[in-house]
C-alpha positions as CSV (number, residue, x, y, z in Angstrom):
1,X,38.0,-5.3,11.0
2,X,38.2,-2.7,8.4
3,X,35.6,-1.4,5.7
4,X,35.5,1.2,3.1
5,X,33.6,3.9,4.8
6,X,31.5,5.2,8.4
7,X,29.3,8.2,7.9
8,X,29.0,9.9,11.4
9,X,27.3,12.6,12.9
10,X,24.1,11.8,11.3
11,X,20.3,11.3,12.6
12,X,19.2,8.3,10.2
13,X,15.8,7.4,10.1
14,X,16.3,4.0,8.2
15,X,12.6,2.8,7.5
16,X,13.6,-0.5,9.3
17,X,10.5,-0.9,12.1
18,X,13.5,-3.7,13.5
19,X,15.4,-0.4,14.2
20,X,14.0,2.6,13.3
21,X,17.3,5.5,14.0
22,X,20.9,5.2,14.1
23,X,23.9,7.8,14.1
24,X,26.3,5.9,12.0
25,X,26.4,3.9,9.1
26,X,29.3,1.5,7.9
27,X,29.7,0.5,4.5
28,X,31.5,-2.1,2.8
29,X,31.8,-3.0,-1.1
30,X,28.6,-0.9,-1.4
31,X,26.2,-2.1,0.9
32,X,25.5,-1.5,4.6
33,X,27.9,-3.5,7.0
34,X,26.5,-2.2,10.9
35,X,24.8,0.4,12.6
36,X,25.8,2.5,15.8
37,X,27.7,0.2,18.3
38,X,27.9,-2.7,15.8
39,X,30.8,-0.5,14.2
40,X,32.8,-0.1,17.9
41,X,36.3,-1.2,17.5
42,X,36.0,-1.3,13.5
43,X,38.2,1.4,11.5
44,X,37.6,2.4,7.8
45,X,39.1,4.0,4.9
46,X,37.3,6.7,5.0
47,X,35.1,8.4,8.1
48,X,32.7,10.9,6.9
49,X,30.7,13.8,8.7
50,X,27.4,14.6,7.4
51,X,27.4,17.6,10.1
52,X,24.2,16.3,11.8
53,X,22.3,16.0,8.7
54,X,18.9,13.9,8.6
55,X,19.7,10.7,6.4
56,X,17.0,8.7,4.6
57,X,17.0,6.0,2.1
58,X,17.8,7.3,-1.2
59,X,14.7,8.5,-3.0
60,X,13.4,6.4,-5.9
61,X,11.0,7.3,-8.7
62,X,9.4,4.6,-9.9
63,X,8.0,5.9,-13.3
64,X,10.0,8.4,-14.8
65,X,11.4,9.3,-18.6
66,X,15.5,9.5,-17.9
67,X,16.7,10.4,-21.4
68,X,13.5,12.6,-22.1
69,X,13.8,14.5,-19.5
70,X,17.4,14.8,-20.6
71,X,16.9,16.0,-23.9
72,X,14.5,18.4,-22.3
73,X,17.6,20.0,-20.4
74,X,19.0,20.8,-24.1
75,X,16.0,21.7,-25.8
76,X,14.1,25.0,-26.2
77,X,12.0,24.9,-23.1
78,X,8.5,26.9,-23.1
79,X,7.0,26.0,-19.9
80,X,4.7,28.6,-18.9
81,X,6.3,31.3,-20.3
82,X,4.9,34.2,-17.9
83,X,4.1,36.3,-21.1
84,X,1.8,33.4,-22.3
85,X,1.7,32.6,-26.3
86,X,3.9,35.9,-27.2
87,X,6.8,34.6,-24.9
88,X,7.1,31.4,-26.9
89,X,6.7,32.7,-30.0
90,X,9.7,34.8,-29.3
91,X,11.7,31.6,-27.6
92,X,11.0,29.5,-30.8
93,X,12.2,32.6,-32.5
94,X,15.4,32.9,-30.9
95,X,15.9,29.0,-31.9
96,X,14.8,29.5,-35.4
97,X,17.7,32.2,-35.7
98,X,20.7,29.8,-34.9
99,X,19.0,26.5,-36.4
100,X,20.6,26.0,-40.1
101,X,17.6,26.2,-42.5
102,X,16.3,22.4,-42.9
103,X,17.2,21.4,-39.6
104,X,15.4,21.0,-36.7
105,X,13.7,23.0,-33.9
106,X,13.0,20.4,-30.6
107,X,10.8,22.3,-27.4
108,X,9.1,21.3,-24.9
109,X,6.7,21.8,-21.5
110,X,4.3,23.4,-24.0
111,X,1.1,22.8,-21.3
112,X,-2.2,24.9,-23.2
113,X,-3.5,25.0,-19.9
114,X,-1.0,27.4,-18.8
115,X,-1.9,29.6,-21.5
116,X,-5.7,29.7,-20.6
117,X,-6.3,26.5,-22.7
118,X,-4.8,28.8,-26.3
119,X,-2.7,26.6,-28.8
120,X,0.0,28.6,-30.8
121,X,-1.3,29.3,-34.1
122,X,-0.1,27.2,-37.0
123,X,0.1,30.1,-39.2
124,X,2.8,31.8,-37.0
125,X,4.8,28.9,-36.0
126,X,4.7,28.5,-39.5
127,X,6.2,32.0,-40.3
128,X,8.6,31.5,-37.8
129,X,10.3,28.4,-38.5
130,X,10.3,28.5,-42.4
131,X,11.8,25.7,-43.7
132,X,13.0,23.6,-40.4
133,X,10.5,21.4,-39.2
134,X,9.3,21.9,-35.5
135,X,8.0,19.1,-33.0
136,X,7.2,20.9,-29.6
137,X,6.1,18.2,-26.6
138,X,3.4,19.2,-24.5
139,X,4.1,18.4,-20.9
140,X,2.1,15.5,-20.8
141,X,4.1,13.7,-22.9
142,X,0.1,12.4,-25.3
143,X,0.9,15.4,-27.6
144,X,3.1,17.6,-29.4
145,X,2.4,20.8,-31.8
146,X,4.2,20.6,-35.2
147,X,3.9,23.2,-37.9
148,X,3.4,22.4,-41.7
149,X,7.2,21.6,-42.3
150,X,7.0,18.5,-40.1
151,X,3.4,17.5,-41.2
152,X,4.3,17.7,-45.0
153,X,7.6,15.5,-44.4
154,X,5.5,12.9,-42.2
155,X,3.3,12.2,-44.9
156,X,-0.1,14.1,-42.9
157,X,-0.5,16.7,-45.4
158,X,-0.5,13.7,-48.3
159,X,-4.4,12.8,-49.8
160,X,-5.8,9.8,-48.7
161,X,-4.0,10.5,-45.4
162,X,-5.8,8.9,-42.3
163,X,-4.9,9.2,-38.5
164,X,-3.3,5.7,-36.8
165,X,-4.5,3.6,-34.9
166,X,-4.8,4.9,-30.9
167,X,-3.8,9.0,-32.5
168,X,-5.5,11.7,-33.9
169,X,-4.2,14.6,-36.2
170,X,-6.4,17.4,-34.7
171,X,-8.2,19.3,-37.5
172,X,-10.2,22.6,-37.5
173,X,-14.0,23.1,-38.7
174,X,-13.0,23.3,-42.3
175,X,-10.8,20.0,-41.7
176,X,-7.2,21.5,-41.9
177,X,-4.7,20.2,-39.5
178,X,-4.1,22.6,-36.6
179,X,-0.7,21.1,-35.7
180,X,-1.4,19.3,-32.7
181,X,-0.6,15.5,-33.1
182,X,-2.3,13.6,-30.4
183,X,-1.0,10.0,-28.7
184,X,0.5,7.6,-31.4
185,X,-0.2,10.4,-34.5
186,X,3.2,11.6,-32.9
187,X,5.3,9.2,-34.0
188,X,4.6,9.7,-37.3
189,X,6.7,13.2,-36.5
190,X,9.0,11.5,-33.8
191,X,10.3,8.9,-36.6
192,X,11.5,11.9,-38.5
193,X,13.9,12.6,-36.0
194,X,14.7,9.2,-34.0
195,X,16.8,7.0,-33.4
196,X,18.5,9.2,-31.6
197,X,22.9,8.5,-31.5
198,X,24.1,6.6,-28.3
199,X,26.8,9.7,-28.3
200,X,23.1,11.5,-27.6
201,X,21.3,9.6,-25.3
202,X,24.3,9.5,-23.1
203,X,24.7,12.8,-23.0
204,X,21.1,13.1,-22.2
205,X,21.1,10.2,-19.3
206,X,24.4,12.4,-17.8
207,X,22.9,15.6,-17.7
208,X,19.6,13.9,-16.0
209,X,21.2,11.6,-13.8
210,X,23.5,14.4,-12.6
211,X,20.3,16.4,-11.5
212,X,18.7,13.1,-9.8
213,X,22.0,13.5,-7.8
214,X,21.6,16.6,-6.9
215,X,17.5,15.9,-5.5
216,X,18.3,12.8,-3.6
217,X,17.6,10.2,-6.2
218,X,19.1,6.9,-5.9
219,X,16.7,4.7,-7.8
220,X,14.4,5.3,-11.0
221,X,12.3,3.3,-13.3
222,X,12.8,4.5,-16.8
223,X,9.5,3.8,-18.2
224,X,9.2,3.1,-21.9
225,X,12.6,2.7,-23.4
226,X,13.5,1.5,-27.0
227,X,9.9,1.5,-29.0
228,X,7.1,3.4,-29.7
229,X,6.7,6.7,-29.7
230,X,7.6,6.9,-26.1
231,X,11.2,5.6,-26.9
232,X,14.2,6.7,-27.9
233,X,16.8,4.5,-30.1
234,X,16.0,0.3,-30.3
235,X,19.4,-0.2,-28.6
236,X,18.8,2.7,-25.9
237,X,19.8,-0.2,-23.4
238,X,23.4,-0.1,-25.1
239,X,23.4,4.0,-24.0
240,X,22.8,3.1,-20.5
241,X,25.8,0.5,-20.5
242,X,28.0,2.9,-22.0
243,X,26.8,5.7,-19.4
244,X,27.5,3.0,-16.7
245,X,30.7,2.5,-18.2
246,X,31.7,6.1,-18.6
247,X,30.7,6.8,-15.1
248,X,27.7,9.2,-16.5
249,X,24.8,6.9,-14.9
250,X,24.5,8.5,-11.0
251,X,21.6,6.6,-10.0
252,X,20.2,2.5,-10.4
253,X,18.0,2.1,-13.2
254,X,15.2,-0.3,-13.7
255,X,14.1,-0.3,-17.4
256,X,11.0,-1.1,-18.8
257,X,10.9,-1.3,-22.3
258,X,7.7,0.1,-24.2
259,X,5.6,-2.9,-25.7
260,X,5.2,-1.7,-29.5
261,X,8.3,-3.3,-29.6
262,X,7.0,-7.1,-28.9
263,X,6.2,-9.4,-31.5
264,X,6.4,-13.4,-31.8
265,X,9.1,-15.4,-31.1
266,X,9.9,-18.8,-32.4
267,X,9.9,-20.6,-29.5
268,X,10.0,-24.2,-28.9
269,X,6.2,-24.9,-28.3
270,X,7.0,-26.9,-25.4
271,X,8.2,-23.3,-23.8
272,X,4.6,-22.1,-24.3
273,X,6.3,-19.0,-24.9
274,X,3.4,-15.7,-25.9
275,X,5.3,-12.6,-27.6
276,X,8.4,-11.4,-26.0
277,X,11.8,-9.2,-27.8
278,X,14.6,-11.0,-28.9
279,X,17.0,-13.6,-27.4
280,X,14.0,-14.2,-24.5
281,X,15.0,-10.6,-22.8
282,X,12.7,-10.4,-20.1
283,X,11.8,-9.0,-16.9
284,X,14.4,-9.5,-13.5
285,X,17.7,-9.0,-16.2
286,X,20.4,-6.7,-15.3
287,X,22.6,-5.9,-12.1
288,X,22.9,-3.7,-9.6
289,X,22.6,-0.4,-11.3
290,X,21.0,-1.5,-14.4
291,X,18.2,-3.8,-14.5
292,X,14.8,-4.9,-16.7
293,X,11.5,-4.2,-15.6
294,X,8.1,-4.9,-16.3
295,X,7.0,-4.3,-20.0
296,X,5.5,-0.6,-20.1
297,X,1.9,-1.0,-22.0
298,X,-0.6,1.8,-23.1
299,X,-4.1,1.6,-22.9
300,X,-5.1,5.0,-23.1
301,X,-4.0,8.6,-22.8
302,X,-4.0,11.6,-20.7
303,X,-6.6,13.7,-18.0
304,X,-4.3,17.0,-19.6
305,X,-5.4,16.0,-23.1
306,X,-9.0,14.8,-22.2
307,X,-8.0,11.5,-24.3
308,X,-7.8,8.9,-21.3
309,X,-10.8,7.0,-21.3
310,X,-13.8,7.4,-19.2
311,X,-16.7,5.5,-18.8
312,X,-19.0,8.8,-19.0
313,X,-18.1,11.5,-20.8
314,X,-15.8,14.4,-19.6
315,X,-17.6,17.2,-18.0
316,X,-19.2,19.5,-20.2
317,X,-18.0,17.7,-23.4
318,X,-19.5,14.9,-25.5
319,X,-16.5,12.7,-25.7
320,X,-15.1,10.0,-22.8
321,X,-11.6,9.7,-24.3
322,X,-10.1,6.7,-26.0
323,X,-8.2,3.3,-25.8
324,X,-5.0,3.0,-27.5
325,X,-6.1,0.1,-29.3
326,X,-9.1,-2.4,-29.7
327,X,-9.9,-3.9,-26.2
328,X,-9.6,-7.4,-27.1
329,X,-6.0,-7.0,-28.8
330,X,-4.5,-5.5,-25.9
331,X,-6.2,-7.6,-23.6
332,X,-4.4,-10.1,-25.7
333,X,-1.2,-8.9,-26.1
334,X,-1.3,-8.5,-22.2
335,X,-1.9,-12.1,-21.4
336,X,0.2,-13.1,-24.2
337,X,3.5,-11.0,-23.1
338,X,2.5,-12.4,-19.5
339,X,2.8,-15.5,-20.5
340,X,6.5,-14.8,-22.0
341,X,7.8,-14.2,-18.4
342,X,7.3,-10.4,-18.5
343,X,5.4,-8.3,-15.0
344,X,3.3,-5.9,-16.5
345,X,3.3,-1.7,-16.0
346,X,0.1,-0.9,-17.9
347,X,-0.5,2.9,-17.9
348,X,-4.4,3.4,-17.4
349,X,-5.7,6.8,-16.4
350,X,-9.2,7.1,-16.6
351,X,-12.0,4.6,-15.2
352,X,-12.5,2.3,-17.9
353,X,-9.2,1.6,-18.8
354,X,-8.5,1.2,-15.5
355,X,-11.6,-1.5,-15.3
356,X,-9.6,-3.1,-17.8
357,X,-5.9,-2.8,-17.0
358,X,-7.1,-4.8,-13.9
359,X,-9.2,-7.5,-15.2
360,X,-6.0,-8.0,-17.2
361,X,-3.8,-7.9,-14.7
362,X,-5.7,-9.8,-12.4
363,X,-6.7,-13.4,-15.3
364,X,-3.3,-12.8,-16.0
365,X,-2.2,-14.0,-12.5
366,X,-4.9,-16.5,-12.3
367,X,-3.3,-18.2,-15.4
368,X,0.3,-17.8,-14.9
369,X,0.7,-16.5,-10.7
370,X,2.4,-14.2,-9.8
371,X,6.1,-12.4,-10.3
372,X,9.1,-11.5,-8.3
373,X,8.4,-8.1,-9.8
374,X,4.9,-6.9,-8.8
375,X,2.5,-6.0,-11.7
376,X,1.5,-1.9,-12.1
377,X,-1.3,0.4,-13.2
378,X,1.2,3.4,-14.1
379,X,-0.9,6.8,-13.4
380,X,-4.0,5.1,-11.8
381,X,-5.7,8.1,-12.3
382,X,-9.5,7.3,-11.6
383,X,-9.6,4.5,-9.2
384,X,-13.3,3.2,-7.7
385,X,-13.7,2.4,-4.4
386,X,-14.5,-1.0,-5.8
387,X,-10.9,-1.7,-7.1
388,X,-9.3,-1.0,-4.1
389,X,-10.0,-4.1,-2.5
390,X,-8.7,-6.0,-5.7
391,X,-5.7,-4.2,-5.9
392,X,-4.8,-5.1,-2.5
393,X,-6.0,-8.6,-3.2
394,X,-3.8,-9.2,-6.2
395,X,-0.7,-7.0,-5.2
396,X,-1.2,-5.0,-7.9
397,X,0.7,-1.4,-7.0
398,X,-0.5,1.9,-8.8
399,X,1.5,4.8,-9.4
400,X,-0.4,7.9,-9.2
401,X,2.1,11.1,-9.6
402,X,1.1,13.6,-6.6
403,X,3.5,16.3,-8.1
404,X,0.9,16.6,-11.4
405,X,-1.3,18.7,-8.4
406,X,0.2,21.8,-9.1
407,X,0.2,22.4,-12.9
408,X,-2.5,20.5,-14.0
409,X,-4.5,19.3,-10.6
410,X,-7.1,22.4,-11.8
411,X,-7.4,21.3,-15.0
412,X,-8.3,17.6,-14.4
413,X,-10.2,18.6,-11.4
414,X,-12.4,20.4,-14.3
415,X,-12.4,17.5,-16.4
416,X,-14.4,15.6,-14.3
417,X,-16.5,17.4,-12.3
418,X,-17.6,17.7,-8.8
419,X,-18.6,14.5,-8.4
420,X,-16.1,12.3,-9.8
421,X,-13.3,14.6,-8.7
422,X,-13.0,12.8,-5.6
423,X,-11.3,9.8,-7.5
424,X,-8.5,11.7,-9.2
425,X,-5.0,10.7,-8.4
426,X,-5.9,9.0,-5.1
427,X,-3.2,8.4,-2.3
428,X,-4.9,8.1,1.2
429,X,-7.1,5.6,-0.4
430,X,-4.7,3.6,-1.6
431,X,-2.4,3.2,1.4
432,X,-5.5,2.3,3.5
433,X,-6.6,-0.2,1.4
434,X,-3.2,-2.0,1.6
435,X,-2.1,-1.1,-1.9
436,X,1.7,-0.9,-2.9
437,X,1.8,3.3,-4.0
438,X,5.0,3.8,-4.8
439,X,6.5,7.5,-5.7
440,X,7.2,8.5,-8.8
441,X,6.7,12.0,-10.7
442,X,6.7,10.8,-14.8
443,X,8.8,13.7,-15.5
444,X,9.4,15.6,-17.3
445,X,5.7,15.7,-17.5
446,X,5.8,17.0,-14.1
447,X,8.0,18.4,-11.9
448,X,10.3,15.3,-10.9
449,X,12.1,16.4,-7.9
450,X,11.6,13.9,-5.0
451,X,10.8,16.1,-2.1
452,X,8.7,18.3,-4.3
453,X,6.4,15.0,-5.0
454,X,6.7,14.3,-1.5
455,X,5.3,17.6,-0.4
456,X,2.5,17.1,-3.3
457,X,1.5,14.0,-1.9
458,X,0.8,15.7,1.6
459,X,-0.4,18.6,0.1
460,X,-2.7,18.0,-3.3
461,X,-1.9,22.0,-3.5
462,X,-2.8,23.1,-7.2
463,X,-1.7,26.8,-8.9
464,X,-5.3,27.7,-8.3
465,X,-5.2,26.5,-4.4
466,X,-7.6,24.3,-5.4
467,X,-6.5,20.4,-4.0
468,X,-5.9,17.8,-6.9
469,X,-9.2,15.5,-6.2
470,X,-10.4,15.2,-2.3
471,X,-8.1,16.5,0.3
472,X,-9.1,13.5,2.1
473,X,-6.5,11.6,-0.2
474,X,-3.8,13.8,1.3
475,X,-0.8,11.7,3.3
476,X,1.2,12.4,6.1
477,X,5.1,13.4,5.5
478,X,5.8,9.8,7.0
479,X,3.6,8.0,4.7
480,X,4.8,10.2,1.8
481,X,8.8,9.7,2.6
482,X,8.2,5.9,2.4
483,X,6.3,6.2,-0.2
484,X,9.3,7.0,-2.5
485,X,11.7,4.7,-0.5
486,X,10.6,1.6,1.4
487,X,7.1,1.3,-0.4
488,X,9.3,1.9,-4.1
489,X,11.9,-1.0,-3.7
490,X,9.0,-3.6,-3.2
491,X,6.8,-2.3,-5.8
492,X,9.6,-2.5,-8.1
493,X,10.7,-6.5,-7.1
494,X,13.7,-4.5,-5.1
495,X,12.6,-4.8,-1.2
496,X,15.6,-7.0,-0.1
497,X,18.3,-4.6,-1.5
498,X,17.2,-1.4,-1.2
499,X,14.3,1.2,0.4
500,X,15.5,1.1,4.4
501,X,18.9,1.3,6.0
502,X,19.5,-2.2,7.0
503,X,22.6,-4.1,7.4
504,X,23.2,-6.6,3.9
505,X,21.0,-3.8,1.9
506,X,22.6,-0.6,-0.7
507,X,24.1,1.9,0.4
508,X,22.2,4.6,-1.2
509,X,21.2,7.4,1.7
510,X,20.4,11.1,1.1
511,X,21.4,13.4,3.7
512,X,19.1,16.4,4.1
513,X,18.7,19.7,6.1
514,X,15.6,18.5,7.9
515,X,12.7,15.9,8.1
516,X,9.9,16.3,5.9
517,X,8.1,16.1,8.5
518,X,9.9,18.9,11.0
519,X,9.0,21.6,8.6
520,X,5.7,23.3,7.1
521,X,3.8,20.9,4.5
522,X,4.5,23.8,2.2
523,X,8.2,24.0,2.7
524,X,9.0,20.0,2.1
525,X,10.1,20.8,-1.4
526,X,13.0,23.8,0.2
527,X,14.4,21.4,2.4
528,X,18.3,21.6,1.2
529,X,19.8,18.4,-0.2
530,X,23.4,18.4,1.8
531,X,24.2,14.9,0.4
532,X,23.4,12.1,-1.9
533,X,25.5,8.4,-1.6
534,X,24.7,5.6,-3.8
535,X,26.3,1.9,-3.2
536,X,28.5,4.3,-0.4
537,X,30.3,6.8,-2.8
538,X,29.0,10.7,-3.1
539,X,27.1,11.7,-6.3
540,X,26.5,15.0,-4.6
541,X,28.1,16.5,-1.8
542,X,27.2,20.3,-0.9
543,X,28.7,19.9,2.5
């Protein structure tokens, strides 16, 4: 027998309890053929040393924002500047010089927490850009800071003007805008500048898959495509089948497209059919390396912002935060776009969206049962001990991003005080309880590289070496590694193809310097990537 391909010299630790190491893998037409002495007597077209490198699954990120973080790679970049507000004045600056007058200036990472909680002022950015409009992203991804330019063009500046529904233009004491646009009062801005070209988001997914490559990423869920502010071009599912077809797409993408875009569809009413996109797309579509997921929903905003809703107020302020929208109409459009054949990723941070996101979640099974493609809460980010059960209960996974420990795990942990921190961005809990928790980073709100969110989850670390929440909700490098292989494939529908080494699944493997769990919790995020394989073929190869 021959096959395309045995990778030798290798200590693989393959997440399959049914056999737990091996020392070679064969590979055939992409996917995993044998193991060790299942390969004696067969050749290959290719034997491949990996110089006794630890192998593990390929690394998958689970909620992530592929083309963002992209355009982020080609865009004026002021994350914590280490000479605070002065340093990205002088960065937007250096922009302003080579951008044509009219056209314009893109940033992001801005993150006013790393600037002791100090926005730029409006009157500077102002005399800095002239004429070209700016739109600078805050690392969470719920705002952006615009200067008068961009306000006048998207109408804010106009009497009569009122914020959107689920947004807020953020106003001083005399009720001038300061230029920071909060949750959906950013697409008034973002529709400015989008669609973006497909010659643009391609570009975008190459540079980002390139760098997935290079970390050990296999697998991501893009989460949000196509609508809403979150989105990047209605067809952006047309980029990422040119990418594939330009060989610019390194890793398997599961898409989930952002649900401003559903609306009603005229169905036969024997179909029963709720409100879906057009030509019944839907959840479980796609391939191998491209593939639909659930339908990404927002119910409220951010802990950086303080706009994800609480059921008590934020500590030391008078406010709790916000729903996107009325309860009942998303509640609705939940159980409607459920009903449409569509799993559900409904990002809820604080507690009483999260109350919600789960009583959703949860009739909606009742009514309709369950899918291939397990239902989310994306974030998860204040979790009571009395939802753990149901979560378990209902298979409902939660994807709370470890890596946001160490920018703004200080922050949140202020937020809420001593005696809610304890629930922020839970892990240990969650894994004990028997709930799917999946890796996954959201970058580029956060750093995004795998083994760094690997070291966050067994770590919490913050700048201030604080922990994010409890240390009690730290994991061990074992849980953590499966947490962004095994546990990912099943919370994203994917268990039987990909997440362990095992003969009939992908051959997607990353072959790394060491174990997490062989080095210092602190030093997981160094470990050198040597190699990353996807479907049996090198997207990165440092050997």
């Amino acid at each position: 027998m021959r096959i395309d391909a045995i990778f030798t010299d290798l200590d693989a630790h393959t997440l399959d309890p049914a056999r737990p190491r091996a020392q070679r893998i064969g590979v055939f037409a992409g996917r995993i053929v044998g193991v060790d002495e299942e390969l004696d007597g067969v050749t290959a077209d290719r034997v491949e040393s990996l110089g006794g490198a630890t192998v593990l699954p390929g690394f998958n990120d689970v909620h992530c924002h592929t083309t963002w973080f992209g355009l982020t790679l080609a865009s004026v970049d002021v994350t914590a500047m280490p000479g605070g507000l002065p340093d990205v004045y002088a960065a937007l600056e250096q922009a302003a010089a080579t951008t044509p007058e009219g056209e314009w200036i893109e940033a992001t990472g801005f993150a006013h927490r790393d600037y002791d909680g100090q926005y730029p002022e409006l009157a500077r950015l102002d005399a800095i850009t002239g004429s070209r409009p700016l739109f600078m992203r805050q690392t969470s991804g719920h705002a952006a800071i615009v200067n008068t330019e961009a306000m006048r063009r998207a109408g804010i500046l106009d009497r009569g003007f009122t914020d959107p529904v689920g947004g807020k233009v953020v106003r001083d004491p005399a009720g001038h805008p300061t230029g920071l646009v909060e949750e959906t009062a950013q697409g008034l801005v973002q529709d400015l500048i989008r669609p973006y070209s497909l010659d643009t988001i391609v570009e975008a997914l190459d540079l980002a898959t390139t760098q997935y490559a290079k970390e050990g990423i296999t697998s991501f869920g893009e989460c949000g495509i196509a609508y809403g502010w979150i989105g990047h071009s209605p067809i952006e599912i047309s980029a990422y089948l040119r990418a594939r077809e330009e060989g610019r797409l390194r890793a398997r993408a599961q898409l989930m497209p952002q649900a401003d875009g559903l609306h009603a569809i005229a169905a036969n009413p024997a179909d029963g059919f709720g409100i879906g996109l057009d030509a019944g797309l839907r959840t479980g579509l796609g391939d191998d390396l491209i593939s639909i997921g659930p339908v990404k929903f927002f119910m409220d905003g951010a802990m950086s912002g303080e706009t994800a809703a609480l059921r008590e107020n934020y500590a030391g302020r008078d406010h709790r935060g916000y729903l996107q929208a009325d309860a009942e109409v998303l509640r609705r459009q939940i159980l409607d776009t459920y009903a449409s054949g569509w799993s559900l990723a409904v990002h809820a941070i604080g507690d009483a969206a999260v109350d919600a996101a789960i009583a959703n979640i949860v009739e909606a099974q009742r009514l309709h049962g369950r899918r291939a493609v397990p239902n989310r809460i994306e974030h998860a980010g204040l979790v009571h001990d009395e939802h753990l059960a149901t979560l378990a209960e209902h298979g409902i996974a939660v994807t709370p991003q470890a890596a946001f420990a160490e920018a703004i795990g200080d922050g949140m942990n202020r937020s809420l005080g001593p005696e809610r921190r304890r629930l922020l961005y839970r892990a240990k809990s969650f894994v004990d309880a028997g709930v799917l928790l999946p890796g996954s980073s959201d970058r580029p709100c956060a750093d995004g590289t795998a083994l760094r969110g690997i070291e966050a989850f067994v770590t919490r670390a913050t700048r201030d070496g604080d922990v994010m929440g409890a240390a009690a909700e730290r994991l061990t490098p074992a849980e953590a590694v499966a947490a962004y292989t095994s546990v990912a494939a099943v919370a994203s529908g994917q268990g039987a193809d990909k997440g362990t080494l095992t003969r009939g699944k992908f051959a997607d493997f990353v072959a790394l310097d060491a174990h997490p769990a062989e080095v210092a919790p602190d030093e997981i995020a160094g470990i050198p990537v040597r190699a990353t394989v996807l479907g049996g073929a090198f997207t990165h190869d440092a050997r």
